[in-house]
C-alpha positions as CSV (number, residue, x, y, z in Angstrom):
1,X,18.4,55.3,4.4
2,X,21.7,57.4,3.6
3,X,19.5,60.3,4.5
4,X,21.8,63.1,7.0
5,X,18.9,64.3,8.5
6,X,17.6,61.0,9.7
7,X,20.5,60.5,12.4
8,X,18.2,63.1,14.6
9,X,15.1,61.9,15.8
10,X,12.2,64.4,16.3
11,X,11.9,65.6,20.1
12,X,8.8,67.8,21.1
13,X,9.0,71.4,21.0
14,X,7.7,71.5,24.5
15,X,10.9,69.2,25.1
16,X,13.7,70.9,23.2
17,X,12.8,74.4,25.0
18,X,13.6,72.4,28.4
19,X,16.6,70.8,27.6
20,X,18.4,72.1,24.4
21,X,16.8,75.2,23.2
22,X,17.8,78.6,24.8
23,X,15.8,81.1,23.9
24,X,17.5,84.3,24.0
25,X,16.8,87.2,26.1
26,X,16.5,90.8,24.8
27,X,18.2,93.5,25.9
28,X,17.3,95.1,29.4
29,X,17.2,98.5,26.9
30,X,14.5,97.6,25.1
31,X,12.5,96.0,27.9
32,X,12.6,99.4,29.4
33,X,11.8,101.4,25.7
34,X,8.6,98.5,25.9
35,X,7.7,99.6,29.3
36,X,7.8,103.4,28.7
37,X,5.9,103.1,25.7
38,X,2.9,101.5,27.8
39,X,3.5,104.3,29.9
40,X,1.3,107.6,28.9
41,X,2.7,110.0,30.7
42,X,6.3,109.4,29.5
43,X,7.9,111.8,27.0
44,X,10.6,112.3,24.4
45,X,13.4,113.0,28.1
46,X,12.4,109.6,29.4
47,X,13.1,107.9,26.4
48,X,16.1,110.0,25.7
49,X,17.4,108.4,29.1
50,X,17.3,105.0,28.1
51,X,18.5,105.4,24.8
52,X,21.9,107.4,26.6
53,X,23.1,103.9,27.9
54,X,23.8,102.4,24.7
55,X,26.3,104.4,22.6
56,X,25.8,101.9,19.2
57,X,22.0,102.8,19.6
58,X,22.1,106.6,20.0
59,X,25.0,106.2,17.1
60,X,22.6,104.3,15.2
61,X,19.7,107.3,16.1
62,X,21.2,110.4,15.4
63,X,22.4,109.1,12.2
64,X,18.9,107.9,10.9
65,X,17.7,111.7,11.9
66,X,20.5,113.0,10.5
67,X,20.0,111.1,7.4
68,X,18.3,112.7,3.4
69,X,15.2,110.9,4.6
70,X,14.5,113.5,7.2
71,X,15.9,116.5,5.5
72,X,16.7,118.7,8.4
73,X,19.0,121.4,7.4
74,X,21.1,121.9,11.0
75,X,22.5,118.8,12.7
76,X,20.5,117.1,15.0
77,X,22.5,116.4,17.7
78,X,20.7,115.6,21.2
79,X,18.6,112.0,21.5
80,X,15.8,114.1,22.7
81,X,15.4,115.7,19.4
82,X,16.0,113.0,17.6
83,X,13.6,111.0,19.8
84,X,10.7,113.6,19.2
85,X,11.6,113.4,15.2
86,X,11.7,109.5,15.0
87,X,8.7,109.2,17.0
88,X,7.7,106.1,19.9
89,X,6.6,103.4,16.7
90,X,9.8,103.9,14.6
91,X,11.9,104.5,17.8
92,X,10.5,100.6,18.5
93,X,11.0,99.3,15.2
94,X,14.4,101.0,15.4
95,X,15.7,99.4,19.2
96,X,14.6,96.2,18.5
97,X,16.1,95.5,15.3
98,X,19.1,96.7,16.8
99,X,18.8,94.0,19.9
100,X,17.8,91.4,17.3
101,X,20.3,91.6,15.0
102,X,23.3,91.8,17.6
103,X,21.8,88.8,19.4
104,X,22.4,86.4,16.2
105,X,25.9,88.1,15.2
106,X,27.8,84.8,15.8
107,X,25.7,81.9,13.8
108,X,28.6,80.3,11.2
109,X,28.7,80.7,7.9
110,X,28.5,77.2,6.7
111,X,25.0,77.3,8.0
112,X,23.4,80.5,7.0
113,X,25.0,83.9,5.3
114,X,23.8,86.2,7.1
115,X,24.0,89.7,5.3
116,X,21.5,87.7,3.0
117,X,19.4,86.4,5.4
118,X,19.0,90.1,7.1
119,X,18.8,91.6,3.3
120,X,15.6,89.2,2.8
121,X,14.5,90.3,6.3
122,X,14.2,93.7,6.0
123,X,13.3,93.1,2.3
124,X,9.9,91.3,4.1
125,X,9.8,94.2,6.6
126,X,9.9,96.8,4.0
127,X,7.1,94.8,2.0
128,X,4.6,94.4,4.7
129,X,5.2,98.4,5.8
130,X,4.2,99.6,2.4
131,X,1.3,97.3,2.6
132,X,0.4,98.4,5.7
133,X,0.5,102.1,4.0
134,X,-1.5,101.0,1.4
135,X,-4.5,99.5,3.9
136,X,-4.1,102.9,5.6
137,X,-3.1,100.9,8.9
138,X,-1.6,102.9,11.7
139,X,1.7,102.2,13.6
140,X,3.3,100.6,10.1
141,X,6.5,100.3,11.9
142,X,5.3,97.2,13.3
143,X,4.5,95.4,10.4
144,X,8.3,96.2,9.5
145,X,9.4,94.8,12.3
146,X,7.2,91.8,12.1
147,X,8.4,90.7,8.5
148,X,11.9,91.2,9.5
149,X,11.6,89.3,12.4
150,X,9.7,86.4,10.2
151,X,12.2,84.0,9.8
152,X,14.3,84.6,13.9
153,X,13.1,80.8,14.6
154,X,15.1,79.8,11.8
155,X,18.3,81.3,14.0
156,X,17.5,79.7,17.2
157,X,17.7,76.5,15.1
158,X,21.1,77.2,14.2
159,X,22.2,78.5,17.0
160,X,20.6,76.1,19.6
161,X,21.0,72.8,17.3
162,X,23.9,73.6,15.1
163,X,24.3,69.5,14.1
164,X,20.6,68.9,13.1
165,X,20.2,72.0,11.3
166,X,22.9,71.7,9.3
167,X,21.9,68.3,8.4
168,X,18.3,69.5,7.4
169,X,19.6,71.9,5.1
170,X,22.1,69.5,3.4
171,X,19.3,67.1,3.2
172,X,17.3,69.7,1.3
173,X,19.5,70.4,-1.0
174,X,20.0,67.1,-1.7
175,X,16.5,66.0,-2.1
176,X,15.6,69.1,-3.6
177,X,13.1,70.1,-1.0
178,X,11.6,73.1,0.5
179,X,13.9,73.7,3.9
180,X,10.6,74.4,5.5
181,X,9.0,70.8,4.7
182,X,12.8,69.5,5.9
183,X,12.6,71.3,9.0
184,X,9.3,68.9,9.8
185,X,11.0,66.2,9.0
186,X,14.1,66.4,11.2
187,X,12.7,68.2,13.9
188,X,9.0,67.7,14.3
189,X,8.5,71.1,14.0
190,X,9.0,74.2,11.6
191,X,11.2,77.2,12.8
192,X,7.7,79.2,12.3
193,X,6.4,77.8,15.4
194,X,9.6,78.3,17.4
195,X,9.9,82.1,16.5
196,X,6.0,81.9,17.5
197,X,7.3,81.1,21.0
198,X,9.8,83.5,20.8
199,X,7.8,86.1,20.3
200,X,5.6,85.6,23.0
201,X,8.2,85.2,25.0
202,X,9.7,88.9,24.5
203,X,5.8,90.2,24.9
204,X,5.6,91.1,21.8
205,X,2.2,92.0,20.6
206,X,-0.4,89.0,20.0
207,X,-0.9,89.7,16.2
208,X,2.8,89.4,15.9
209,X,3.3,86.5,17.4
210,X,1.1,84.8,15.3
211,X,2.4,86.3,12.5
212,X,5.8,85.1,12.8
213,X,4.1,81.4,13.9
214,X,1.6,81.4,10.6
215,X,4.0,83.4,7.9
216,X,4.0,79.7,5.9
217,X,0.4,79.0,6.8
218,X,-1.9,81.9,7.4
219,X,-4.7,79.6,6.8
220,X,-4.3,77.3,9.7
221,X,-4.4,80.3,11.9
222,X,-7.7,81.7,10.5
223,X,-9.0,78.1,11.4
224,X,-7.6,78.8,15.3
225,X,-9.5,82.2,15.0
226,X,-12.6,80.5,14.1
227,X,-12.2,77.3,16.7
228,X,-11.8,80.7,19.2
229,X,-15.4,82.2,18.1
């Protein structure tokens, strides 16, 4: 067959993360914002700590507060403020976005665009927050952050296998098939399941995790949840 994808031979998943897949890390600041928010004796100061070590963060923080959105009439101009407006969910939603999206900065063009790919991203996130409104769930800023973190496998594929990846996608393109189904195909896997692995990997919460694993199939995991009863 003439097929592009076909000079890669599926490897388990279990395999690649041993050998060719990195996972990446995230930022020792937002392990620490993850380990003060389990904490329930820490305030808006010990937050406000943290966030002082990374100047594109508190940047980032004092201009959302400072934003229409908020409305304040005087300038908010000290991260403790800012961390008491913002609040711990949307202060999460906020430092790992930031950590996500500067860890995939480099990925080349040929293979994804990304101001597109993060414009569908928070597109998803924005989606699945004003759901979350409508269901009258609390702590919506993690369904944000779980639909724009939806598609991150789909990044550690480029990053990780740059070759094979690219070959999927022309091979889609060609064939006129769903990247996802292509993604099977070439790697034995769908980037679904690797951002699964990712996520448990950062200690994210369960229900995120398999969100991210079971965004193309939420059907198969409501047959895991059963199989679990």
């Amino acid at each position: 067959t003439n097929d592009p994808a076909n000079s890669w031979e599926p490897i388990a998943l279990g395999t690649l993360l041993k050998t060719q897949i990195k996972l990446p890390s995230l930022p020792t600041i937002f392990t620490q914002i993850m380990e003060q928010m389990s904490d329930p004796n820490s305030d808006a100061e010990d937050f406000s700590r943290i966030i002082r070590q990374d100047p594109a963060l508190t940047a980032r923080l004092l201009k959302i507060v400072n934003s229409a959105y908020y409305g304040y009439r005087s300038e908010i101009d000290t991260i403790t403020q800012a961390v008491m407006i913002i609040g711990t969910s949307e202060l999460f939603a906020l430092c790992l976005s930031t950590s996500v999206i500067s860890l995939f900065k480099d990925i080349p063009e040929h293979l994804v665009d990304m101001p597109s790919f993060w414009k569908h991203s928070i597109g998803c996130g924005m989606m699945a927050k004003k759901i979350a409104a409508r269901k009258k769930e609390i702590n919506r800023e993690r369904f944000f952050v779980t639909g724009l973190l939806h598609d991150i496998g789909r990044l550690i594929l480029f990053t990780s296998l740059p070759e094979p990846a690219g070959r999927a996608i022309a091979s889609a393109r060609e064939n006129h098939y769903l990247l996802v189904n292509m993604e099977k195909e070439v790697f034995g896997f769908q980037h679904a399941k690797l951002g699964g692995r990712l996520m448990h990997q950062w200690k994210l919460p369960e229900k995120m995790g398999d969100v991210v694993q079971f965004h193309h199939h939420p059907d198969i995991r409501m047959v895991v949840m059963l199989q679990a009863i």
